[in-house]
PQR file with spaces between the fields and no chain letter, atoms N, CA, C, O and H, PARSE charges and radii, in Angstrom:
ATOM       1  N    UNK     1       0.854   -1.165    0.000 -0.4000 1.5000
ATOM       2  CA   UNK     1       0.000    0.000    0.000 -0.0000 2.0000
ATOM       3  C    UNK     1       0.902    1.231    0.000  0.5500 1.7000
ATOM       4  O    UNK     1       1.829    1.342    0.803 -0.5500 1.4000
ATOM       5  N    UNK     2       0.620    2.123   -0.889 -0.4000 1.5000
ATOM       6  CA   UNK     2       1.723    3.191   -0.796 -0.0000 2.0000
ATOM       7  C    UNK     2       0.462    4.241   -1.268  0.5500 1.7000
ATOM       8  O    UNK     2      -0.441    3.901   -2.032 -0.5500 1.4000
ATOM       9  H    UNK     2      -0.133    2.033   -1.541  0.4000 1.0000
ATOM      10  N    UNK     3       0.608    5.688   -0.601 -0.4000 1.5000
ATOM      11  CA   UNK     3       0.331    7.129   -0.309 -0.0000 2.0000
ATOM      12  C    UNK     3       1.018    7.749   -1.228  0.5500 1.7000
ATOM      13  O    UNK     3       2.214    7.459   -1.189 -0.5500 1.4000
ATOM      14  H    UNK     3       1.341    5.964    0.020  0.4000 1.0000
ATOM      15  N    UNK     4       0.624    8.734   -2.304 -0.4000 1.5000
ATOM      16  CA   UNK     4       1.786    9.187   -3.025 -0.0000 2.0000
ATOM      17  C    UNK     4       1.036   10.750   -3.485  0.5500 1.7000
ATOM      18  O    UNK     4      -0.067   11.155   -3.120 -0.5500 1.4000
ATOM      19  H    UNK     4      -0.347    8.970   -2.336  0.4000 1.0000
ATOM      20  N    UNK     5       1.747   11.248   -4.137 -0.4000 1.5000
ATOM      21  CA   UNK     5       1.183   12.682   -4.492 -0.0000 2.0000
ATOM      22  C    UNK     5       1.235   12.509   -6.065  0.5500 1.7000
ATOM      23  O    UNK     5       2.113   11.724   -6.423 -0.5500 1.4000
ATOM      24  H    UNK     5       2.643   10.919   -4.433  0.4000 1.0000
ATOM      25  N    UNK     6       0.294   13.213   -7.333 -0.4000 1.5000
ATOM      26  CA   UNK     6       0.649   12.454   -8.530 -0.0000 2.0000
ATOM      27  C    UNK     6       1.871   12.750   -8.965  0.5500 1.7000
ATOM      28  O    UNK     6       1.975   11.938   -9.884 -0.5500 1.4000
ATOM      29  H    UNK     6      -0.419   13.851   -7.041  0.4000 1.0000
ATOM      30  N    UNK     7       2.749   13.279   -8.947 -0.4000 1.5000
ATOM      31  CA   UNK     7       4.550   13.036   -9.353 -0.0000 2.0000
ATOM      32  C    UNK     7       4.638   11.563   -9.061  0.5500 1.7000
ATOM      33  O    UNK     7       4.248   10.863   -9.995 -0.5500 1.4000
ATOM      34  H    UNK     7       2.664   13.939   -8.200  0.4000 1.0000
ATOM      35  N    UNK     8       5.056   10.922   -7.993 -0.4000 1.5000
ATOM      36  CA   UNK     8       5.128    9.784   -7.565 -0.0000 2.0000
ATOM      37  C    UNK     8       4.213    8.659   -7.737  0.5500 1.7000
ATOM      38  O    UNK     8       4.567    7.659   -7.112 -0.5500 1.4000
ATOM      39  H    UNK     8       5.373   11.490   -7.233  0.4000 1.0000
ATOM      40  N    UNK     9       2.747    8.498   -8.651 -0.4000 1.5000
ATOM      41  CA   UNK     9       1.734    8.286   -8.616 -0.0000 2.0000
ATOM      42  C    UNK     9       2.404    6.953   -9.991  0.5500 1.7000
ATOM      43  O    UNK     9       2.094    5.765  -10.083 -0.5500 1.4000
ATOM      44  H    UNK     9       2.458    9.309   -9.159  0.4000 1.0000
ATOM      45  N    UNK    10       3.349    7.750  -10.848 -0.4000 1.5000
ATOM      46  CA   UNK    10       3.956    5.886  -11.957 -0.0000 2.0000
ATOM      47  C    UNK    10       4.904    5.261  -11.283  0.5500 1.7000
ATOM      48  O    UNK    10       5.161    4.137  -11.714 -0.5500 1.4000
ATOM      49  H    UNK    10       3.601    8.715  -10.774  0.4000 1.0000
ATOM      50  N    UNK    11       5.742    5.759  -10.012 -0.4000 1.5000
ATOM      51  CA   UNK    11       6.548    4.883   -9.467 -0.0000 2.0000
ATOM      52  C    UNK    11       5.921    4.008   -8.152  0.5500 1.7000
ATOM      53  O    UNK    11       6.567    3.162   -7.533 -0.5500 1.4000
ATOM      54  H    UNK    11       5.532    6.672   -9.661  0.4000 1.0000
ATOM      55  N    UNK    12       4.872    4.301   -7.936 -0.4000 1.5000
ATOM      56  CA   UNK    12       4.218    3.348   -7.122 -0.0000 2.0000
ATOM      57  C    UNK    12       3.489    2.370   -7.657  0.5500 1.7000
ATOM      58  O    UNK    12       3.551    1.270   -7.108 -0.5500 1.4000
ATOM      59  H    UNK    12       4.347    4.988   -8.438  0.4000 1.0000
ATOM      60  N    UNK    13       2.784    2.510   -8.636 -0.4000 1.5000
ATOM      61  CA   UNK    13       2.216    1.859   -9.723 -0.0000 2.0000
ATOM      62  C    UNK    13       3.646    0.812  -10.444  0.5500 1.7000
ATOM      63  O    UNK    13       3.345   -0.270  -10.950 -0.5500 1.4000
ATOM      64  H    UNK    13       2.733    3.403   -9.082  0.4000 1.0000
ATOM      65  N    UNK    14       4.790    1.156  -10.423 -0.4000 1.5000
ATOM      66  CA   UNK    14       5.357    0.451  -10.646 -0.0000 2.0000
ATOM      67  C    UNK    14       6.091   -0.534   -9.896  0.5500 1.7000
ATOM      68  O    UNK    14       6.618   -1.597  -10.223 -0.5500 1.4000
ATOM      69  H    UNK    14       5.035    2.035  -10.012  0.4000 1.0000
ATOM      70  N    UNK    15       5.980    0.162   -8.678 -0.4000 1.5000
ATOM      71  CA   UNK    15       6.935   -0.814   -7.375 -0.0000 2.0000
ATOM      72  C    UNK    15       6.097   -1.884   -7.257  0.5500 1.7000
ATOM      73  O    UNK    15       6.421   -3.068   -7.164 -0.5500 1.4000
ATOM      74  H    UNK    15       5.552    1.026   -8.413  0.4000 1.0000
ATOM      75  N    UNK    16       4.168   -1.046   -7.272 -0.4000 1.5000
ATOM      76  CA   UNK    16       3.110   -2.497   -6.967 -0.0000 2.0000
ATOM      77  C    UNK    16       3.541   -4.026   -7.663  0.5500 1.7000
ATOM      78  O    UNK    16       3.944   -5.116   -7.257 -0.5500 1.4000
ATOM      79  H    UNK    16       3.905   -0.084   -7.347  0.4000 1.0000
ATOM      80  N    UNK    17       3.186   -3.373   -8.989 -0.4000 1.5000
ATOM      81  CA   UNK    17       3.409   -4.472  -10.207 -0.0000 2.0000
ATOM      82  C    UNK    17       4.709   -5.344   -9.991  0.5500 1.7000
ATOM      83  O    UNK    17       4.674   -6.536  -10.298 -0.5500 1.4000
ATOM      84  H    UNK    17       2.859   -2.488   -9.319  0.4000 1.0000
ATOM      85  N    UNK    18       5.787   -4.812   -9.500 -0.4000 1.5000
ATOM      86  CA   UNK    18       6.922   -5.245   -9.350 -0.0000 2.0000
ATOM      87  C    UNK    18       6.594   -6.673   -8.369  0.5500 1.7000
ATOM      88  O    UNK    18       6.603   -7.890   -8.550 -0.5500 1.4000
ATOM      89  H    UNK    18       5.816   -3.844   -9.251  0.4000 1.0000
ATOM      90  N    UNK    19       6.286   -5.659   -7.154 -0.4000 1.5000
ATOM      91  CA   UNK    19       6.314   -6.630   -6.426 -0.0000 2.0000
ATOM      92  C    UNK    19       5.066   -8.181   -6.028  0.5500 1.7000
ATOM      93  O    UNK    19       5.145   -9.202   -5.345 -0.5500 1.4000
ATOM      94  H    UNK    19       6.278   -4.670   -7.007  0.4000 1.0000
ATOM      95  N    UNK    20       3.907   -7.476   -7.018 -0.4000 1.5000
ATOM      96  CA   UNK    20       2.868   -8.446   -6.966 -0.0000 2.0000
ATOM      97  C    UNK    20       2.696   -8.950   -8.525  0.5500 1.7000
ATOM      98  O    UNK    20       2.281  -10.107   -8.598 -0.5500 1.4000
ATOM      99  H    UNK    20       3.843   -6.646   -7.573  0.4000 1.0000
ATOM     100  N    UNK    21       2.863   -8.499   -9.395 -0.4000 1.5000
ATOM     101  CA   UNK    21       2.712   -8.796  -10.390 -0.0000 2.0000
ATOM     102  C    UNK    21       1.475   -9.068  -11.050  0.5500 1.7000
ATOM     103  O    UNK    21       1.170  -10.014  -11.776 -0.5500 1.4000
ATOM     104  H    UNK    21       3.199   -7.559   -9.335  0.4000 1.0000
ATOM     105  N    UNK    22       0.601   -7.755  -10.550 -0.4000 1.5000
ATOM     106  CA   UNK    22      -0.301   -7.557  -10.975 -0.0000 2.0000
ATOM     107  C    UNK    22      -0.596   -5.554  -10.763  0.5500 1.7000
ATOM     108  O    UNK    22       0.034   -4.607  -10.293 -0.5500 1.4000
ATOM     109  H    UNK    22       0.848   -6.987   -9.960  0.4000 1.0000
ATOM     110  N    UNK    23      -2.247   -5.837  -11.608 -0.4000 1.5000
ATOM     111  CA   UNK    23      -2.242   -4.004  -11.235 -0.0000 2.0000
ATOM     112  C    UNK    23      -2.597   -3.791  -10.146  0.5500 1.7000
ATOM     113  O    UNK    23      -3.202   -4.681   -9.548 -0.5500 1.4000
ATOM     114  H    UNK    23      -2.759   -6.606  -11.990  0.4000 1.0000
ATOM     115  N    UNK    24      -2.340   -2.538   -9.520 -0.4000 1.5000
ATOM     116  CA   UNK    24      -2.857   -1.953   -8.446 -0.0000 2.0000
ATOM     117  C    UNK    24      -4.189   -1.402   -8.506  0.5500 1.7000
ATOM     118  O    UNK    24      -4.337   -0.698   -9.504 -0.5500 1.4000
ATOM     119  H    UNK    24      -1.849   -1.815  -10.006  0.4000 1.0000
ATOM     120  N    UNK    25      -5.238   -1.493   -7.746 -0.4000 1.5000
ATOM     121  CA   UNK    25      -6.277   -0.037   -7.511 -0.0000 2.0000
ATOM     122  C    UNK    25      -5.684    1.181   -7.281  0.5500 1.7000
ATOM     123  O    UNK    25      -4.753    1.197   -6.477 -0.5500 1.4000
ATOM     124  H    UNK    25      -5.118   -2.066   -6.935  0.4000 1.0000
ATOM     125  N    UNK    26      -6.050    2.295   -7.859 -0.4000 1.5000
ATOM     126  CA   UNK    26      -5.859    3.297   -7.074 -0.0000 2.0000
ATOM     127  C    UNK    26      -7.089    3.978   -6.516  0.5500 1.7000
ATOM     128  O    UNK    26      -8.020    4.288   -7.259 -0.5500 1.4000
ATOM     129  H    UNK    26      -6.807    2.282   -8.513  0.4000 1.0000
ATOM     130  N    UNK    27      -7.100    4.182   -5.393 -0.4000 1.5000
ATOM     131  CA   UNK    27      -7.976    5.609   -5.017 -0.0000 2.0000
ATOM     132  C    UNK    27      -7.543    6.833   -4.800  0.5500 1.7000
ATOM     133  O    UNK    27      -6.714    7.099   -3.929 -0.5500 1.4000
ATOM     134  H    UNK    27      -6.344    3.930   -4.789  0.4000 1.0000
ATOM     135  N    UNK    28      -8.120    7.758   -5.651 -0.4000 1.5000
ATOM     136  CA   UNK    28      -8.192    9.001   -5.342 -0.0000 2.0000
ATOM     137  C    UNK    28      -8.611    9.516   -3.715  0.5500 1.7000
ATOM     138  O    UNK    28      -9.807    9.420   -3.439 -0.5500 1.4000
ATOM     139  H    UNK    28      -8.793    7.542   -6.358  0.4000 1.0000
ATOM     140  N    UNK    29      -7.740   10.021   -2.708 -0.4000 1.5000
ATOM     141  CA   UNK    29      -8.175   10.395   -1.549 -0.0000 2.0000
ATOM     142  C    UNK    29      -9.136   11.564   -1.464  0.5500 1.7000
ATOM     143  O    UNK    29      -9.999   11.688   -0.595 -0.5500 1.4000
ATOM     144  H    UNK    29      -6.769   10.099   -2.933  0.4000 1.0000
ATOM     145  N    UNK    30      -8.877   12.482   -2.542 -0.4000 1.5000
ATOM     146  CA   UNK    30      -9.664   13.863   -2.678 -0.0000 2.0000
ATOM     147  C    UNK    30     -11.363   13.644   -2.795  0.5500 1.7000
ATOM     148  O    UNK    30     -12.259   14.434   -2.496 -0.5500 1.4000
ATOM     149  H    UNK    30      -8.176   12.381   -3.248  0.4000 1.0000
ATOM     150  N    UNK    31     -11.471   11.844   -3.515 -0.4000 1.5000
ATOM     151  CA   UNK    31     -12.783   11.408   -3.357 -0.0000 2.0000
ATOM     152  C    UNK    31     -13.378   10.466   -2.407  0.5500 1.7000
ATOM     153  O    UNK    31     -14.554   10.211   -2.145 -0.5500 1.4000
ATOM     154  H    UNK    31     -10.743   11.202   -3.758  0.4000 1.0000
ATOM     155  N    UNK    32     -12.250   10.005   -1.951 -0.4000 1.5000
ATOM     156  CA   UNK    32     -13.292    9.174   -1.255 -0.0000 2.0000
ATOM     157  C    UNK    32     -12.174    9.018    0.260  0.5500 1.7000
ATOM     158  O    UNK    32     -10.957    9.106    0.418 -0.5500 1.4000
ATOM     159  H    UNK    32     -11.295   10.212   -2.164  0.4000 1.0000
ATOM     160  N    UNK    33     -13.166    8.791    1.036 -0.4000 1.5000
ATOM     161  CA   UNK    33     -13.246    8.757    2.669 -0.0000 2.0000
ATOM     162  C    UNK    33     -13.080    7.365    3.273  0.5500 1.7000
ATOM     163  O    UNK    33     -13.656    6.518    2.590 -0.5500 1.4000
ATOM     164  H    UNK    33     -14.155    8.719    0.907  0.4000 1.0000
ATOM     165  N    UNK    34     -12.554    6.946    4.194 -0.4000 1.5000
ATOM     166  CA   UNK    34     -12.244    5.504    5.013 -0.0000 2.0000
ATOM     167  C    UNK    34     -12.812    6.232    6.349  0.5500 1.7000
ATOM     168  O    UNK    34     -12.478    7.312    6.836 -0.5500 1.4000
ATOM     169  H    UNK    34     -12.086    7.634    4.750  0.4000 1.0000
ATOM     170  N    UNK    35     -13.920    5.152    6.844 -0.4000 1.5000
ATOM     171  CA   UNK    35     -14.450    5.209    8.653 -0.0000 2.0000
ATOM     172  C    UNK    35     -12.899    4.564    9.493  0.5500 1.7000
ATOM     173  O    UNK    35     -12.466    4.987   10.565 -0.5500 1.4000
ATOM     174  H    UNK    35     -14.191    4.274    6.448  0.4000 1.0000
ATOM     175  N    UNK    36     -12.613    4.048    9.099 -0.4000 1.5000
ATOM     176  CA   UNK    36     -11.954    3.430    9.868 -0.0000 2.0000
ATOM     177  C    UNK    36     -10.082    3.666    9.483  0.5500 1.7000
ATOM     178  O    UNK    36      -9.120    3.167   10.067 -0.5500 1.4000
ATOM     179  H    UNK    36     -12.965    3.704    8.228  0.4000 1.0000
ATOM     180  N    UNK    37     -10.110    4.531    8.395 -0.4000 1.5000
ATOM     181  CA   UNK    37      -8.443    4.834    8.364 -0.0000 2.0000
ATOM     182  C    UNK    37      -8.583    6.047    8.022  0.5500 1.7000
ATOM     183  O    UNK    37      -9.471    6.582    7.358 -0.5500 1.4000
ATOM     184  H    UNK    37     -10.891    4.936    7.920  0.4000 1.0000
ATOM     185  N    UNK    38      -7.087    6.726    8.808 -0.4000 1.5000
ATOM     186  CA   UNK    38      -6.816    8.323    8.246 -0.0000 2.0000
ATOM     187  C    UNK    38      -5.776    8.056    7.407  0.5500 1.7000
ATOM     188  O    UNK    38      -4.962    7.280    7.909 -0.5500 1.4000
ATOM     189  H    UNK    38      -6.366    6.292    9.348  0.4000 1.0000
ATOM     190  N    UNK    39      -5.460    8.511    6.052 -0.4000 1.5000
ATOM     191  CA   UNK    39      -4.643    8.436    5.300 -0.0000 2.0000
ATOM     192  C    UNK    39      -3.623    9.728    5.925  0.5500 1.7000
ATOM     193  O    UNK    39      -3.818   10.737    6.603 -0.5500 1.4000
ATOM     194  H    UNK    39      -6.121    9.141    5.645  0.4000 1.0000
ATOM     195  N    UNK    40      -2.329    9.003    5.218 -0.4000 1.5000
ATOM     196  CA   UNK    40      -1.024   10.338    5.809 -0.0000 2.0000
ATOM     197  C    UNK    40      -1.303   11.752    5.172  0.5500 1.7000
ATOM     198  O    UNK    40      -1.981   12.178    4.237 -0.5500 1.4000
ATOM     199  H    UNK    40      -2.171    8.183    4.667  0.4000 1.0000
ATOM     200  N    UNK    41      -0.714   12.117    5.835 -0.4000 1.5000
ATOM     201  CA   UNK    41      -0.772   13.894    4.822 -0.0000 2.0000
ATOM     202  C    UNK    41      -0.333   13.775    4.026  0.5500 1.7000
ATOM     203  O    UNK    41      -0.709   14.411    3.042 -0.5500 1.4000
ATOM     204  H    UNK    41      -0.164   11.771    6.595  0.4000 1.0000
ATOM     205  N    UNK    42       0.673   12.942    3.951 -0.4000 1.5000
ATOM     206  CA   UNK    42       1.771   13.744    3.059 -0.0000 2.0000
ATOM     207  C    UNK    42       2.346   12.693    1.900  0.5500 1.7000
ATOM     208  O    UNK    42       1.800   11.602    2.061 -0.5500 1.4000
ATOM     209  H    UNK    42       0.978   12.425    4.751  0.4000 1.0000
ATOM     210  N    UNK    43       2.999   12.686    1.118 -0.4000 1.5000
ATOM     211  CA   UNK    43       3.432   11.735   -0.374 -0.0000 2.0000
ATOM     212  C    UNK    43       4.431   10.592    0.735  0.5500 1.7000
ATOM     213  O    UNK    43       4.884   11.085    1.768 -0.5500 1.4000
ATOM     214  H    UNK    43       3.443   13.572    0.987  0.4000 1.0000
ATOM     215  N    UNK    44       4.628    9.528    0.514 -0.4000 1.5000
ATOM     216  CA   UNK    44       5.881    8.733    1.030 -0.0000 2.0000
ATOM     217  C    UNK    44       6.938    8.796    0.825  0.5500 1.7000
ATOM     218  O    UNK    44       7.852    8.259    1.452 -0.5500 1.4000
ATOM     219  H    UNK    44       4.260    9.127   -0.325  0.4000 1.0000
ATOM     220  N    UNK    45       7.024    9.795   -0.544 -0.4000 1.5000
ATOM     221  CA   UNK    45       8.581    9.726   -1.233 -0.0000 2.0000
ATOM     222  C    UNK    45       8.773   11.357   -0.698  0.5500 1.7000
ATOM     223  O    UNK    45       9.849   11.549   -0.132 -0.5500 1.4000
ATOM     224  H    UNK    45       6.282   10.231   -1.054  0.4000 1.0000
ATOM     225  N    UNK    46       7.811   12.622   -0.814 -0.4000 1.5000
ATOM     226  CA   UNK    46       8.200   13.808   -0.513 -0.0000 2.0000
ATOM     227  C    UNK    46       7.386   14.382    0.202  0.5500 1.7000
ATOM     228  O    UNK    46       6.755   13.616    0.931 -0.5500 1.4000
ATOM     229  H    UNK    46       6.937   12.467   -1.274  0.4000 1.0000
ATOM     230  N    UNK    47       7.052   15.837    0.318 -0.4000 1.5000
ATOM     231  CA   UNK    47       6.530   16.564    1.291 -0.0000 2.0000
ATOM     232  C    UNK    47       5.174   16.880    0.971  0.5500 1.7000
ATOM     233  O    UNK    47       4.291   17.215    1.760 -0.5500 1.4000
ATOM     234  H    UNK    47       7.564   16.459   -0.274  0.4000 1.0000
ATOM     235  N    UNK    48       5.073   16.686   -0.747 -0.4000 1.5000
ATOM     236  CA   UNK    48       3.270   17.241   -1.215 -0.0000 2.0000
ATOM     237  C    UNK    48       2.583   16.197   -0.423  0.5500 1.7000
ATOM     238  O    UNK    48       2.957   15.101   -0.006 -0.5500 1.4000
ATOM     239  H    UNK    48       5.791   16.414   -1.388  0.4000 1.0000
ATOM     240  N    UNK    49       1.335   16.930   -0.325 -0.4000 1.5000
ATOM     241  CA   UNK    49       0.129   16.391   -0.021 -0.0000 2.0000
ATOM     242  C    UNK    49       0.143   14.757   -0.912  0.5500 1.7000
ATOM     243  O    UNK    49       0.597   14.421   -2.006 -0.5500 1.4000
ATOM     244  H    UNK    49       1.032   17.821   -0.664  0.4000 1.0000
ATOM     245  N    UNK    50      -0.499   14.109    0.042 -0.4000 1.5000
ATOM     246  CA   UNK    50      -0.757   12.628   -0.307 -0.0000 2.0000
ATOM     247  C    UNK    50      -2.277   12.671   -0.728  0.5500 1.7000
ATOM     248  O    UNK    50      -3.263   12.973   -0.056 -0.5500 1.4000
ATOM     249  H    UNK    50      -0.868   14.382    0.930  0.4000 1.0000
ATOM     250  N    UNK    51      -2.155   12.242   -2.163 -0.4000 1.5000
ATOM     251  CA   UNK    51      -3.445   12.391   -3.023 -0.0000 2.0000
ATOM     252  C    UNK    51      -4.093   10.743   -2.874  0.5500 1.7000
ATOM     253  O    UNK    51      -5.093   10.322   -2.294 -0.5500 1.4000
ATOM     254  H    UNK    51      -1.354   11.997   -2.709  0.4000 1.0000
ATOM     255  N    UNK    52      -2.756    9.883   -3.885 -0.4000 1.5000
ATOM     256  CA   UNK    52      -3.434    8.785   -4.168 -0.0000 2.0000
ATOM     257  C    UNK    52      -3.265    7.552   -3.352  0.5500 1.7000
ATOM     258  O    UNK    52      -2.222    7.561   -2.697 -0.5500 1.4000
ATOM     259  H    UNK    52      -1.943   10.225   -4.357  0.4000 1.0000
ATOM     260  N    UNK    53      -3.992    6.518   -3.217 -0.4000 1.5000
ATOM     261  CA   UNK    53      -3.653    5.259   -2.505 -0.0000 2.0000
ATOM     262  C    UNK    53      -3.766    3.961   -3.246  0.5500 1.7000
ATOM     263  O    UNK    53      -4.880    3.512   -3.516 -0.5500 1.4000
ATOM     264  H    UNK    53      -4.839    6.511   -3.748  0.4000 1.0000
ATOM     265  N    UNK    54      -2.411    3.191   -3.665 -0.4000 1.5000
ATOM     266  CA   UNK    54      -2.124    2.225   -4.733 -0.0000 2.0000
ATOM     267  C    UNK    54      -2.002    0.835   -3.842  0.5500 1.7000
ATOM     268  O    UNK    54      -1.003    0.456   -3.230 -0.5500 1.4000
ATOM     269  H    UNK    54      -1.507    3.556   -3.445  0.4000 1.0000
ATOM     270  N    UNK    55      -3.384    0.131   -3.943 -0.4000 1.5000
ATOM     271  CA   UNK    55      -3.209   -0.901   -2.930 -0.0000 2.0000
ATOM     272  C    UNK    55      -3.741   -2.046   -4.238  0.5500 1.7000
ATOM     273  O    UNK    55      -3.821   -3.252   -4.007 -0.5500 1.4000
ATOM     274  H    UNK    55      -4.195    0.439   -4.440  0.4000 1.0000
């Protein structure tokens, strides 16, 4: 599961695939909401805002 901002949004998409060898989902955080998880603020690789979630 990786948090990313879209700069970082084809290298997570690519680490997924790498490591599962398949595609990832992504969700857009700006749309949609988790009861039960707070997503990070922030990208995993840098400081922008954390948009997407590649699980």
């Amino acid at each position: 599961m990786h948090v990313v901002c879209i700069d970082h949004l084809e290298i997570a998409i690519d680490e997924f695939v790498d490591e599962y060898e398949e595609a990832p989902d992504i969700v857009d955080l700006e749309k949609t909401r988790f009861s039960a998880w707070e997503p990070p603020d922030c990208c995993e690789r840098c400081s922008a805002p954390g948009r997407f979630l590649v699980v």
